[in-house]
C-alpha positions in Angstrom: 46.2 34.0 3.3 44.8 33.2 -0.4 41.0 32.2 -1.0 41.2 28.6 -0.1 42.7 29.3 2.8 40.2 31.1 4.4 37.6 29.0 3.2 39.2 26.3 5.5 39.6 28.6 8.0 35.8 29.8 7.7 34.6 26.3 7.6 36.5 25.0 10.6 35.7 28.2 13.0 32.1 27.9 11.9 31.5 25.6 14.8 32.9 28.3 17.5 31.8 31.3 16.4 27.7 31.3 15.4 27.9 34.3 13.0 30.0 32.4 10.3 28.0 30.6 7.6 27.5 26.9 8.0 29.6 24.7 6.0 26.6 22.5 3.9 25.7 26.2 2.8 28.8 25.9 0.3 28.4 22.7 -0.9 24.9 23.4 -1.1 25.8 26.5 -3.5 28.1 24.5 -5.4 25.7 22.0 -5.9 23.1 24.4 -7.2 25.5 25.7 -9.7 26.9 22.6 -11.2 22.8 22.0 -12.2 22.4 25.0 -13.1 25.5 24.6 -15.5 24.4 20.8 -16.5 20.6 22.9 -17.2 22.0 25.4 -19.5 24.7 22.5 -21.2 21.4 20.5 -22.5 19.7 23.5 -23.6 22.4 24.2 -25.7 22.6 20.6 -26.7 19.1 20.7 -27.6 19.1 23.3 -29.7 22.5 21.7 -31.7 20.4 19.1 -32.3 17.3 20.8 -33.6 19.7 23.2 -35.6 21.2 20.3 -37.4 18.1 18.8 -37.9 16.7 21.4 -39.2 19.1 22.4 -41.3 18.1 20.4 -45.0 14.6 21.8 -44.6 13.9 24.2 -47.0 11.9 27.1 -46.5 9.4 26.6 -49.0 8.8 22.8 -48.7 7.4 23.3 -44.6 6.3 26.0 -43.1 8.0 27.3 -39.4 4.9 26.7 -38.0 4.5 22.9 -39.0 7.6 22.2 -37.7 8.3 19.7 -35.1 11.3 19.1 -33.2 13.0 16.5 -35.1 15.4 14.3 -34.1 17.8 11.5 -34.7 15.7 7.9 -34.4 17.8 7.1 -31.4 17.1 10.3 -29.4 13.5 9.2 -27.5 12.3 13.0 -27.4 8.7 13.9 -26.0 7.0 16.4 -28.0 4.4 17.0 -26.1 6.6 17.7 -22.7 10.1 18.9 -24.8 11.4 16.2 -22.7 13.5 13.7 -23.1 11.3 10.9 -21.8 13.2 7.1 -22.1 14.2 6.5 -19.1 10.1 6.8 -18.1 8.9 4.6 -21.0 6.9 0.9 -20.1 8.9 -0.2 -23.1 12.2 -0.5 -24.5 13.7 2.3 -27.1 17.1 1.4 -27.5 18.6 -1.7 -29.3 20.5 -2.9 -26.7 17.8 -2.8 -24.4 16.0 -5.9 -22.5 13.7 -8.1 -24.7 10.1 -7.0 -24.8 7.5 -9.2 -25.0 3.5 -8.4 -23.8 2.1 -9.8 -20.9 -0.6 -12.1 -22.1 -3.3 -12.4 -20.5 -5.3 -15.4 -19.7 -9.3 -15.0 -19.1 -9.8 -18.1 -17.7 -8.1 -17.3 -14.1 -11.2 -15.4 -13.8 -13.3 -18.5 -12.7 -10.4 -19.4 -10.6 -10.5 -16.7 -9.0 -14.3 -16.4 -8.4 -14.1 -19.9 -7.1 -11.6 -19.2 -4.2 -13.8 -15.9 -3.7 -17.2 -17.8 -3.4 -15.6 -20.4 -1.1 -13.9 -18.0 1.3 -17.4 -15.9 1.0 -19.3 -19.6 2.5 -16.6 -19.8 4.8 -16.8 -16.8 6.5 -20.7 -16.7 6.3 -20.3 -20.0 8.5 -18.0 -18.4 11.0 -20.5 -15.7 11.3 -23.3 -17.7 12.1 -21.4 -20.0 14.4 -20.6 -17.0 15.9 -23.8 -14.9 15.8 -25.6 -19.0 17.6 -22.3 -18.5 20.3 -23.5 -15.2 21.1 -26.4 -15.6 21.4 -26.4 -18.9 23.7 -24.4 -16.7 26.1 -26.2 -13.9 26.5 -29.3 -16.0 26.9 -27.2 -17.9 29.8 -26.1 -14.4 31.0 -29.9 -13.1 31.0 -31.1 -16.1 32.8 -31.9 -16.3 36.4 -28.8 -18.2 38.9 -27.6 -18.3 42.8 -24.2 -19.1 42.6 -21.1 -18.0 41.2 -20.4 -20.7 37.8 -17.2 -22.4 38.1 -14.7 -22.9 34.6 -15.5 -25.7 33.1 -18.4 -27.2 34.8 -21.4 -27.8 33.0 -24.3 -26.2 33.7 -27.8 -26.6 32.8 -30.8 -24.0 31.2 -34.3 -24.6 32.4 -37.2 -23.0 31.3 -40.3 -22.5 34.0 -41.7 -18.8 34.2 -38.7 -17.5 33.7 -35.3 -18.9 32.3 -32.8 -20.4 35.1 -29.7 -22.3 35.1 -29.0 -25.5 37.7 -26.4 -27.9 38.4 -29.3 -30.6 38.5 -29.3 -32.8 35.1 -31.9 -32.9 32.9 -32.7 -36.5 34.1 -33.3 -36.0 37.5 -36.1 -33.7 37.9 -39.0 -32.9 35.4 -38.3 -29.2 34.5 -38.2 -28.2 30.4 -34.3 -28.4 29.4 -33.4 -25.8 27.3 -29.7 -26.9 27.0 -26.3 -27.9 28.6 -23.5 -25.3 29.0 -19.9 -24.9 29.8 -18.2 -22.2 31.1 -15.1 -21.3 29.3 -12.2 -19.1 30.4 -13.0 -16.4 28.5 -16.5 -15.8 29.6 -18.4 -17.1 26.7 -20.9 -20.3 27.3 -20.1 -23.4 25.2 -23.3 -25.0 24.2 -22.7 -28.7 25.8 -25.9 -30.5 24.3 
């Protein structure tokens, strides 16, 4: 039986017999290889390119250590990193890349924008009020003084004597100080009426 045989074999026991290596391990292995080859391969490319870059500078015109990497206008190489960067740049480097035009900006969708904030600002300062006066109104109902179990969606009215009480008697019929008219809604919260 020859290598690739008994790789096959290896790979298609693995599952009955726990001992033998798992088949992603190889192509794991092989995958780790072929990057470390592709590494090494633009290393070498690198320096090809730096080497015959460097080649038509002459010793005495720049010194080694004012030398930077040079290389071809086309190659988009990152000194700073030794990287080459263009697949990362906001902007295009080749020739046959997209058209590039800045993004101009326009000032005056400022006041636009402050005019949609200021009016959703009034907005919700009116919900919270109107909800701050519902709560309120319903804990005052809740905190007043009653006999009988308040049906949904009856009105109900808030008298104020010695204490605060709330009647089914109308404001009209009897000489008591109204504080105001209330329904009940399904949710528990009292609905000022009047």
């Amino acid at each position: 039986m020859d290598d690739k045989e008994s790789e096959i074999v290896e790979k298609g026991l693995w599952d009955h017999y726990s001992e033998l290596p798992n088949p992603s391990w190889y192509e794991y292995k092989n995958k780790e290889e072929m990057k470390l080859k592709e590494e090494e391969e633009m290393k070498e490319l690198e320096l090809k390119i730096y080497d015959s870059c460097m080649s038509w500078v002459e010793d005495d015109e720049l010194t080694i250590r004012n030398i930077i990497r040079m290389y071809p206008d086309n190659v988009v190489y990152n000194n700073e990193t030794g990287k080459f960067d263009s697949n990362i740049k906001s902007y295009p480097t080749t020739v046959g890349s997209q058209k590039f035009e800045p993004i101009v900006v326009d000032k005056s969708d400022s006041l636009k924008v402050n005019k949609h904030f200021q009016s959703k600002f009034e907005e919700l300062q009116g919900e919270w009020d109107k909800l701050v006066e519902e709560y309120n109104w319903t804990s005052l109902v809740y905190g007043s003084r009653y006999t009988f179990q308040p049906t949904i969606g009856d009105t109900y009215h808030l008298y104020k004597s010695d204490d605060l009480f709330l009647s089914i008697i109308e404001p009209h019929q009897w000489d008591k100080e109204h504080v105001g008219s209330f329904k009940l809604l399904t949710n528990g919260k009292w609905d000022k009426v009047k």
